[in-house]
LOLOFI-829892 format. One record per residue (C-alpha): x, y, z; residue number from 1. Coordinates in Angstrom, 2 decimals, padded with zeros to 5 digits. Layout:
# LOLOFI-829892
    east   north      up seq
       X       Y       Z NUM
...
END
This chain:
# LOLOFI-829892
    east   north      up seq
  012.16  025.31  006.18   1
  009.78  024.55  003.29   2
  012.94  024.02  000.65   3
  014.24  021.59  003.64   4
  011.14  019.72  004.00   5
  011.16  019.56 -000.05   6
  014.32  017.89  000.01   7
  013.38  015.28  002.91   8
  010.42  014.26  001.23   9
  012.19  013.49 -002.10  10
  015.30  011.59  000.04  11
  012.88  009.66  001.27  12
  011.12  008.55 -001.44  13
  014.19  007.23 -003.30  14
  015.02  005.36  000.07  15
  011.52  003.50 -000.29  16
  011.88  003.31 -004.17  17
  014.88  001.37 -003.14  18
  013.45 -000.86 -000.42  19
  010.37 -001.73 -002.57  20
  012.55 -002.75 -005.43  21
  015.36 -004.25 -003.53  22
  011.49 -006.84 -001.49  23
  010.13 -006.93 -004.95  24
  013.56 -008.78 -006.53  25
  014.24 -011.23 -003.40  26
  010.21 -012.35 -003.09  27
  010.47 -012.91 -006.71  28
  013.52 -015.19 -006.36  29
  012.41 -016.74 -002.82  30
  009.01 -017.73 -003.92  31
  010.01 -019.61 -006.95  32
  012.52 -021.47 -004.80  33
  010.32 -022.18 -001.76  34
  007.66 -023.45 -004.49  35
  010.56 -025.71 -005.62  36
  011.77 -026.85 -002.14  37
  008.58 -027.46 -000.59  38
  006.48 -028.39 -003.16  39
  002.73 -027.29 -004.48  40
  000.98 -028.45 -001.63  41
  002.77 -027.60  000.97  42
  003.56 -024.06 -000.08  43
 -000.22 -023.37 -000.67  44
 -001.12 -024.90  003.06  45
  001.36 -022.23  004.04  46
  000.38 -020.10  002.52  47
 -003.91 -020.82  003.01  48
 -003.02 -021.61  007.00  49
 -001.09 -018.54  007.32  50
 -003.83 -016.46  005.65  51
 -006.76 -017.57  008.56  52
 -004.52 -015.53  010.48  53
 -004.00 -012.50  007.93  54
 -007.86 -012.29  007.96  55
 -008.04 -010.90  011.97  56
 -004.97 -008.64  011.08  57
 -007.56 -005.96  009.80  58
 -007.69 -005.36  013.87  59
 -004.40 -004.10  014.14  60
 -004.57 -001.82  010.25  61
 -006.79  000.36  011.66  62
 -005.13  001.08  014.80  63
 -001.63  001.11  013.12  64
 -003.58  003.69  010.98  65
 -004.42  005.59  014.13  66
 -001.12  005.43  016.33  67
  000.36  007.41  013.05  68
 -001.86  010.05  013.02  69
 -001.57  010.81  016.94  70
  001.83  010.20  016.87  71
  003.06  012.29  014.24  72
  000.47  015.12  015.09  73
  001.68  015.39  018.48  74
  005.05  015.58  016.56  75
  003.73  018.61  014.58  76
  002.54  020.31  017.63  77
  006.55  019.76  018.73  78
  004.76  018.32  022.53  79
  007.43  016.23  023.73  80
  005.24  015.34  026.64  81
  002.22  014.57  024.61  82
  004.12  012.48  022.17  83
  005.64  010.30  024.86  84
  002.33  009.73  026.47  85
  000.72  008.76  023.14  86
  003.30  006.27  022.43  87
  003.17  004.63  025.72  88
 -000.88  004.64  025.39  89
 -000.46  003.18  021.58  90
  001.88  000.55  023.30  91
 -000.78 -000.94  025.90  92
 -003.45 -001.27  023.13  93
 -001.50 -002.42  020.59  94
 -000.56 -005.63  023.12  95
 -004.20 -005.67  023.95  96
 -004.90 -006.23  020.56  97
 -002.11 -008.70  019.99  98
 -003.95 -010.85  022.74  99
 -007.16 -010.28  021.15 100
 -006.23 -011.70  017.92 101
 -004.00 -015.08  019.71 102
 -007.24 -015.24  021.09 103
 -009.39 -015.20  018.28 104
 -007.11 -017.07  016.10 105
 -006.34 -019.55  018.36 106
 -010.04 -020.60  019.05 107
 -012.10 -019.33  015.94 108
 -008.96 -020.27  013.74 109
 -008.22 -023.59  015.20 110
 -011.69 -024.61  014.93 111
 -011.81 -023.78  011.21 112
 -008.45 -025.25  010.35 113
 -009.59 -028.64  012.02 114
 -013.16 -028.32  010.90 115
 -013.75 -027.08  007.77 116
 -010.09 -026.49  005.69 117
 -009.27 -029.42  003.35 118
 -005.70 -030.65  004.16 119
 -004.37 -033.89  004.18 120
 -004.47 -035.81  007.60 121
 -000.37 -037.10  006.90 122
  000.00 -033.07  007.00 123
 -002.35 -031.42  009.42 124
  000.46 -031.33  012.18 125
  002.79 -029.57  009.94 126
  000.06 -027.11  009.37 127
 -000.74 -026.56  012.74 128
  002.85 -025.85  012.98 129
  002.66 -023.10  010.29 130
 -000.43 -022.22  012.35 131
  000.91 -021.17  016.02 132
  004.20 -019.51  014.29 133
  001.83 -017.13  012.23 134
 -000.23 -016.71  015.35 135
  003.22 -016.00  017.15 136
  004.76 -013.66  014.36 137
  001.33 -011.89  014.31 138
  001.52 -010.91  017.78 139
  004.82 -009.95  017.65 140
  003.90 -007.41  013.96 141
  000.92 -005.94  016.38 142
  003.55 -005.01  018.58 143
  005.93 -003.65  016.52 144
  003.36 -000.91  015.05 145
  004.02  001.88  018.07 146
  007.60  001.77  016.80 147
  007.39  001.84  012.66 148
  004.83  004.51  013.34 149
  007.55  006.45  015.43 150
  010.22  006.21  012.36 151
  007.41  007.25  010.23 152
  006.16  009.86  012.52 153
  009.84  011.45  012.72 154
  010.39  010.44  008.62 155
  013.58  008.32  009.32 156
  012.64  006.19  006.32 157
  016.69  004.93  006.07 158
  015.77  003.34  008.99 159
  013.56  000.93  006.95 160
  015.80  000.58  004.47 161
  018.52 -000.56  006.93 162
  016.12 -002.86  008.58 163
  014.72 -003.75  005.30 164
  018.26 -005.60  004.21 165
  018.45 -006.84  007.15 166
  015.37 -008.65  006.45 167
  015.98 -009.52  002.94 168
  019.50 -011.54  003.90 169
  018.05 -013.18  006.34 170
  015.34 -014.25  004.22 171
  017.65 -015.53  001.13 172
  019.41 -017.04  003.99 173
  016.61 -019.34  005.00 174
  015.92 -020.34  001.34 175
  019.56 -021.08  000.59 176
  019.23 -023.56  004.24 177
  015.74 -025.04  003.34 178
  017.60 -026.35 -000.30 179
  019.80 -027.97  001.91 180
  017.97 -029.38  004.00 181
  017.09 -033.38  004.17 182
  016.30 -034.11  007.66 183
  013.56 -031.44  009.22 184
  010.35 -031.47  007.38 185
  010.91 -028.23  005.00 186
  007.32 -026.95  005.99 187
  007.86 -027.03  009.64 188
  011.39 -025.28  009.50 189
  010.37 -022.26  006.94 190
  007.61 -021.41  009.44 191
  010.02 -021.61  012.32 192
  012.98 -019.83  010.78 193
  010.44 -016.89  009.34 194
  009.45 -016.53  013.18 195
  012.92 -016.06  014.21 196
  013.51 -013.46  011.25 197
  010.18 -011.77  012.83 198
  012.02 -011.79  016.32 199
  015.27 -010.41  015.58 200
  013.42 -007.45  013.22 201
  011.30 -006.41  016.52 202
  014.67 -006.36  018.60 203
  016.07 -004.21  015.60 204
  013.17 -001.95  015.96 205
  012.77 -001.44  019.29 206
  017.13 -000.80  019.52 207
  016.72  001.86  016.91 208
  013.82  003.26  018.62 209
  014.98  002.89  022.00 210
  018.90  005.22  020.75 211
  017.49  007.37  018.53 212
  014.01  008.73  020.48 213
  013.88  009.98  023.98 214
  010.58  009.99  024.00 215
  010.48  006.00  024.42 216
  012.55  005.75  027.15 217
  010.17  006.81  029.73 218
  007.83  004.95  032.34 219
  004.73  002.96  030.06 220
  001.50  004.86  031.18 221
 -001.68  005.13  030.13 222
 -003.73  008.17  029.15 223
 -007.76  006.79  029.52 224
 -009.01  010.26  027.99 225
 -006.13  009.74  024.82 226
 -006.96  005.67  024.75 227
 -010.68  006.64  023.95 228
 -009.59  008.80  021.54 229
 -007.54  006.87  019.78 230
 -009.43  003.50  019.86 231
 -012.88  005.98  018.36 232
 -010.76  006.91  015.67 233
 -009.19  003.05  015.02 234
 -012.90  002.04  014.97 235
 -014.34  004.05  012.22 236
 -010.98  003.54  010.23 237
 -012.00 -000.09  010.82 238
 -015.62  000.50  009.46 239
 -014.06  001.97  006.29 240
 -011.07 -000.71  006.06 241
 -014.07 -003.50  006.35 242
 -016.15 -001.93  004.03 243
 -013.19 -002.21  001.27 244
 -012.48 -005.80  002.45 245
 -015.91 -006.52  001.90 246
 -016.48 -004.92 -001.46 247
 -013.44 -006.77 -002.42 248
 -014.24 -010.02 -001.39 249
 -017.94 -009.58 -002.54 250
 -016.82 -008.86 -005.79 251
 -014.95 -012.19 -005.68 252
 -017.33 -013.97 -004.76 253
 -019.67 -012.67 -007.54 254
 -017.61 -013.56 -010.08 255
 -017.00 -017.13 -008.70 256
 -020.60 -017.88 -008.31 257
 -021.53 -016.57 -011.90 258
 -018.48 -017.49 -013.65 259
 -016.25 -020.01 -011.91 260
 -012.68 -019.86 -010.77 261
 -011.00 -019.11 -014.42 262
 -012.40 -015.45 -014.62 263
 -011.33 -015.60 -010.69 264
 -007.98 -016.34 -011.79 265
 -008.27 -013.36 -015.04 266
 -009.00 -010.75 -011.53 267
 -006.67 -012.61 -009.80 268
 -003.92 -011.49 -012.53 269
 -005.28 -007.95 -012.50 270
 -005.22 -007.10 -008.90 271
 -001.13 -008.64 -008.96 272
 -000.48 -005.84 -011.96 273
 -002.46 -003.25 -009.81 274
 -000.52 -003.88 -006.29 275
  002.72 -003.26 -008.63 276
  001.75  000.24 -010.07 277
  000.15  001.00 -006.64 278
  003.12  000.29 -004.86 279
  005.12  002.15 -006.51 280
  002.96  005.40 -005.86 281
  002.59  004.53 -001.91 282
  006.13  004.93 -001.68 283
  006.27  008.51 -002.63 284
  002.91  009.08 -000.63 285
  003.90  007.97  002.55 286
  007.30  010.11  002.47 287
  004.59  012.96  001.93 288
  002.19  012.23  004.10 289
  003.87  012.72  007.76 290
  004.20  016.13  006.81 291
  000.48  016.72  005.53 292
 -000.27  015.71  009.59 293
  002.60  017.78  010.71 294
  001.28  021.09  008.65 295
 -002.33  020.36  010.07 296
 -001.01  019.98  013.77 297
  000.84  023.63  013.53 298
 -002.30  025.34  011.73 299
  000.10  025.76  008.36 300
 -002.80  025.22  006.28 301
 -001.15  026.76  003.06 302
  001.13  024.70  003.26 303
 -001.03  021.39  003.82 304
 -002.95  022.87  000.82 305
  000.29  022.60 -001.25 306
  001.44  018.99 -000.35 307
 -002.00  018.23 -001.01 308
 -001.68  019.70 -004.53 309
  001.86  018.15 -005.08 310
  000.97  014.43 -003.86 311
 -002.41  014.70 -005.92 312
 -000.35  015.21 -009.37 313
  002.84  013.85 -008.86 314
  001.40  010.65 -007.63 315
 -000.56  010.92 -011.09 316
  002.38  011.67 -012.95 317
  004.26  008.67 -011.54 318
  001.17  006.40 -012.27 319
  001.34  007.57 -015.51 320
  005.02  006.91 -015.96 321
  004.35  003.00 -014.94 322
  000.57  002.30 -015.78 323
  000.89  004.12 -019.48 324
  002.38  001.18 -021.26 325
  001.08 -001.41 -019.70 326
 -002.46  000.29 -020.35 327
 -001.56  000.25 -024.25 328
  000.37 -002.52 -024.22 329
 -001.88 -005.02 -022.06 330
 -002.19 -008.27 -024.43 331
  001.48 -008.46 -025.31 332
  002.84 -007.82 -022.01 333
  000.40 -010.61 -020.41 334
  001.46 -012.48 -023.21 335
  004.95 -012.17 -022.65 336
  004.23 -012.94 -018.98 337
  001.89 -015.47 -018.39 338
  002.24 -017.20 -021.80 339
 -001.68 -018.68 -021.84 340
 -003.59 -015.55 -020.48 341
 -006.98 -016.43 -019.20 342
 -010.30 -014.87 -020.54 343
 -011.42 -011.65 -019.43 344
 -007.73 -010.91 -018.73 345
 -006.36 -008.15 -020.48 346
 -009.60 -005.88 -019.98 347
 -009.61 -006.76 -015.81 348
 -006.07 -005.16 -016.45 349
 -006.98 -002.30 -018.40 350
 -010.07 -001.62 -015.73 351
 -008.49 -002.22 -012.34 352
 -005.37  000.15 -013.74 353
 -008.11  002.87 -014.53 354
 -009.41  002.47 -010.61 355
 -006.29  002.73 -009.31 356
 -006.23  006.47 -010.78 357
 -008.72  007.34 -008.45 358
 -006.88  005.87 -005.70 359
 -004.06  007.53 -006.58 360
 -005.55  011.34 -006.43 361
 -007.66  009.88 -003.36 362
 -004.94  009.04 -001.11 363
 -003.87  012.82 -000.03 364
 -007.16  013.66  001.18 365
 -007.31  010.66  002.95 366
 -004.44  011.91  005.29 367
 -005.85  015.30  005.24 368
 -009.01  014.15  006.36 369
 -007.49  011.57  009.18 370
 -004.94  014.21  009.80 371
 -008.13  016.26  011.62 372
 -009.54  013.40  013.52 373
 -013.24  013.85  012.58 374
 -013.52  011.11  010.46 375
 -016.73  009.82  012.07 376
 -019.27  011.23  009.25 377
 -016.41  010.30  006.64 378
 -015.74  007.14  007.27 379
 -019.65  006.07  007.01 380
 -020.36  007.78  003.95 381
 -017.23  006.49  002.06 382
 -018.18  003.47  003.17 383
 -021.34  003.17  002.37 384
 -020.50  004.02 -000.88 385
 -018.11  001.78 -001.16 386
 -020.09 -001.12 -000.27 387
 -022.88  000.01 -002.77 388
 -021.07 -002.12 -005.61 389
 -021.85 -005.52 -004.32 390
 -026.12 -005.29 -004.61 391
 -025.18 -003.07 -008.15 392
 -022.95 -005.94 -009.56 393
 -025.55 -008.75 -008.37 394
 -028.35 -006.51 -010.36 395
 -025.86 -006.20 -013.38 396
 -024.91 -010.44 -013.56 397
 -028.49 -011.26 -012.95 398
 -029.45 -009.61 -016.37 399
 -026.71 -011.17 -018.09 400
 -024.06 -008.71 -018.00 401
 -020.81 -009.44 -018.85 402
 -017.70 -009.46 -015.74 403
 -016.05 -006.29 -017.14 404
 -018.84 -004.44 -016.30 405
 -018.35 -005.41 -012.32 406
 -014.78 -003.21 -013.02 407
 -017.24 -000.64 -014.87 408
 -019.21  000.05 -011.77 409
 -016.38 -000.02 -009.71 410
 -014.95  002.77 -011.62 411
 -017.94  004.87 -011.49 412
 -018.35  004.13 -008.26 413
 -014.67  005.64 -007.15 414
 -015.45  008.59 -009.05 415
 -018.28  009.03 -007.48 416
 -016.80  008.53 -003.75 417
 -013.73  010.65 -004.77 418
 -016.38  014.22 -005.49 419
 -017.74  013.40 -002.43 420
 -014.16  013.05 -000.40 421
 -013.13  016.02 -002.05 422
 -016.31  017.89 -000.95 423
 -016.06  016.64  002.81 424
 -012.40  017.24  002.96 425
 -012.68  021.08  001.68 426
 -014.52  022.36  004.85 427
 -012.37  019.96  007.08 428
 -009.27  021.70  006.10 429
 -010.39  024.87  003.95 430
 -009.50  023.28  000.92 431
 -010.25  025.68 -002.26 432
 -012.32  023.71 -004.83 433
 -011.42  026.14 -007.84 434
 -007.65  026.09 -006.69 435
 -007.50  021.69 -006.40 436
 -009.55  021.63 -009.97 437
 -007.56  023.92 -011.89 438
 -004.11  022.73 -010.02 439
 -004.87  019.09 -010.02 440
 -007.81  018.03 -012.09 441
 -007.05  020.05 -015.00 442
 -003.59  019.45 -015.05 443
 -003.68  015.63 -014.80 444
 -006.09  015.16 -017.31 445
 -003.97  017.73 -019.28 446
 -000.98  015.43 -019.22 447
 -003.20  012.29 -019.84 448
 -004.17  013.40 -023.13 449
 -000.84  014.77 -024.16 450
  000.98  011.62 -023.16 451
 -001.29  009.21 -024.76 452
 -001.23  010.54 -028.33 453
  002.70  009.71 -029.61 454
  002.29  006.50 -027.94 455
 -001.04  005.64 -029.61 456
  000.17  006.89 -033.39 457
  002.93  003.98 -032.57 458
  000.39  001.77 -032.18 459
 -001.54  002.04 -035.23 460
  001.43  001.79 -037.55 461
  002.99 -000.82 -035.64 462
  002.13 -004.66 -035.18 463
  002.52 -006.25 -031.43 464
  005.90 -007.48 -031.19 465
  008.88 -006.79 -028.48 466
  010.40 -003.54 -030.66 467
  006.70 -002.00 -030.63 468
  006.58 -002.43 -026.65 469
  010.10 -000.69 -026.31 470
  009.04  001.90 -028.30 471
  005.50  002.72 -026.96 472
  007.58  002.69 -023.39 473
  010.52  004.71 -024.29 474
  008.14  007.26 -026.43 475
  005.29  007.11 -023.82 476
  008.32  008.27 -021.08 477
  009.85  010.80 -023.10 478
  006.20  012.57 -023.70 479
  005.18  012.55 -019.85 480
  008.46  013.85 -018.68 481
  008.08  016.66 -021.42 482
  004.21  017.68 -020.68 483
  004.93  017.49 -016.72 484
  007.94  019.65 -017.31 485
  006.35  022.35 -019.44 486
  002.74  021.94 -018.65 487
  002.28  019.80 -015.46 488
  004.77  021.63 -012.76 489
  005.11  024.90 -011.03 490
  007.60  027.44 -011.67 491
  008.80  026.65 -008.16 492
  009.17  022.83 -009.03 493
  010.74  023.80 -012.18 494
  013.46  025.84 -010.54 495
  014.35  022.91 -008.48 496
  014.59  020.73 -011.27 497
  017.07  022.97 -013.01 498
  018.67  023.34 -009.82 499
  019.08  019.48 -009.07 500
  020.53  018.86 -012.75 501
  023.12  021.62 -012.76 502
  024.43  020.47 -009.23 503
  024.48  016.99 -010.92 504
  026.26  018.42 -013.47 505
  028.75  020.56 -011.70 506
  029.12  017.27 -009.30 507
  030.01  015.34 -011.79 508
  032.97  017.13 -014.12 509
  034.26  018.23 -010.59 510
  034.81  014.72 -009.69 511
  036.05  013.98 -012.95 512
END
């Protein structure tokens, strides 16, 4: 069951390694032709309009994060009944919230689009336009959460990739028609057409749904004592989603008041390189983490213990893979990107990357936590820590400090908040703290120091150029995969390693 599990979890990664790739590729191609098409302005009305109603989405994260949890514990506990009834509950509130937010946005929004944004009066209709579509596609992504959390809950991940190309044509589609368009304003039809895409992905959702799980097909009803339950546990995930929404946008707002927009642009660059390397390591996590919910809901607490373990370091490991050379090779690779690299840059890089370890390890005992429902006491300590870097960054810029030492305190104070997740979550679940330092703490940093030293002596002997970058990659690849392999994995891991190469092998003279 375990080796079966094993195997799921690593199919589905490479499924979401695929789909992430596969968005990353087309939004890099679509962008750069909608910015073409459409223009500067319009594309950043679009994009500014569509983001009023982004900002009320935080609503529906938390209970998206909820209907997950309930959904795939009642999936652990194999209760057909009980999952049924918690999807049809999750259904009624997540259209309750859909009508709070067209409510919200359309009276809250509207009044701040016509009162306070600054677009031009020839193009305020077209941006009221953009408005009610992303009000409209909003309702109907509020709505669609029961059923993504269902595929998740049940770890059909091919499902998204399916869906996911789906998507992806449709959306090269409606660039390839907006260059070819002369006679409908271009601003106006890309927000209608990206509704219609929305539409026709909820019908493909709810279809898949609807054949594939039984348990959606019955009469909508709803439990009060379960709705209670799960909206307590969406609101304190919303106190600790708000809390990182305001430390972020605090921290933004520091920096603009004390330095102006061009170091706003320098974090601006960093968080872009830090939603790529994170990215990457939330697609192996959320393969994982259904099953760290499944293992709590049917008491297999070894086993939790061990996924906990495995997504701790592996998710390092992978980090490492992707975030080494771009650590050591910062300046050239900005460089090589951006061409002029604002101020402040390459160390907001360098930072951020070094915070996004912490997230990294953090992540499992998130879902661990969340997986047991008491995340009351959690939620408002995190938090409040959390939100304890805004009044220590003021302090720091009103005595002259410089803006890399915002990133400082940010990094102390993740450290900080992930001791005391790690000591909350180890009652919660009884986690051993001897067994996740020695398995995880030790060997991470093990593998840090290993993998850093090859690519560093390249460094020193080596001027920046393209042929140094190659090499600091290629050697900085070649030393991870070595000190994992000997130093970093399990004797079980290694086994299936070996295992998974010689069938690769065998596969492939057979074929041949």
């Amino acid at each position: 069951m375990k080796t079966e599990n094993t195997k799921r979890i690593v199919k589905n990664s490479l499924l979401l390694y695929v789909q992430m790739i596969l968005s990353m590729l087309v939004a890099l191609y679509t962008s750069r032709i909608i910015l073409k098409v459409m223009g500067v302005d319009d594309f950043g009305i679009y994009n500014v309009v569509g983001g009023i109603v982004t900002m009320f989405g935080i609503l529906n994260g938390a209970m998206s994060s909820s209907t997950t949890r309930f959904l795939t514990f009642a999936l652990g506990e194999d209760n057909a009944k009980k999952l049924q009834t918690v999807f049809s509950t999750s259904l009624i509130i997540h259209i309750l919230i859909g009508i709070v937010i067209c409510i919200l946005t359309g009276t809250i929004g509207l009044w701040f689009l016509d009162n306070k944004m600054q677009i031009p009066v020839e193009r305020l209709n077209a941006a009221k336009v953009v408005f009610y579509c992303s009000i409209a596609s909003a309702f109907i992504s509020v709505i669609n959460v029961p059923y993504s959390a269902m595929i998740i809950a049940h770890e059909k991940f091919s499902a998204f990739t399916y869906l996911s190309l789906v998507e992806l044509t449709l959306k090269i589609g409606v660039v390839i028609f907006l260059q070819y368009n002369t006679e409908i304003d271009s601003l106006k039809l890309y927000a209608y057409l990206l509704l219609i895409i929305q539409f026709i992905l909820q019908i493909g959702y709810f279809l898949y749904c609807y054949i594939e799980f039984s348990e959606i097909r019955g009469r909508i009803i709803l439990d009060k004592k379960l709705f209670k339950e799960m909206t307590s546990f969406a609101g304190w995930s919303l106190f600790g989603d708000s809390a990182f929404m305001m430390q972020n946008q605090g921290v933004n707002m520091l920096i603009n008041v004390f330095f102006g927009t061009t170091v706003n642009a320098a974090r601006g660059i960093a968080i872009q390189v830090q939603g790529l390397v994170i990215r990457f390591i939330s697609s192996f996590q959320t393969a994982l983490n259904p099953q760290i919910t499944k293992s709590y809901a049917s008491r297999d607490l070894d086993y939790m213990h061990q996924l906990i373990y495995n997504s701790s370091k592996y998710s390092f490991y992978l980090f490492l893979l992707l975030a080494l050379p771009i650590l050591i090779e910062t300046n050239f690779l900005l460089e090589l990107w951006l061409t002029i690299v604002p101020e402040h840059a390459v160390n907001f890089v360098r930072i951020t990357l070094l915070v996004s370890i912490i997230s990294c390890l953090a992540n499992p005992l998130v879902f661990a936590v969340k997986a047991t429902g008491k995340i009351r006491r959690y939620e408002m300590i995190l938090g409040s820590v959390s939100l304890t870097l805004v009044p220590l960054a003021y302090i720091a810029l009103r005595y002259g400090a410089t803006p890399e030492v915002v990133f400082v305190i940010q990094f102390v104070i993740e450290c900080v908040g992930q001791l005391i997740r790690l000591l909350m979550a180890a009652p919660l679940i009884g986690l051993s703290l001897k067994e996740y330092f020695l398995k995880v703490f030790v060997r991470c940093n093990l593998i840090l120091v290993l993998s850093i030293l090859m690519p560093l002596f390249i460094c020193y002997f080596f001027n920046d150029s393209l042929l140094r970058l190659i090499l600091v990659a290629v050697v900085s690849t070649i030393s991870i995969i070595l000190a994992v392999y000997y130093l970093g994995m399990g004797s079980k891991d290694k086994g299936y390693v070996k295992l998974f190469i010689i069938s690769r092998i065998k596969k492939t003279f057979i074929s041949s």
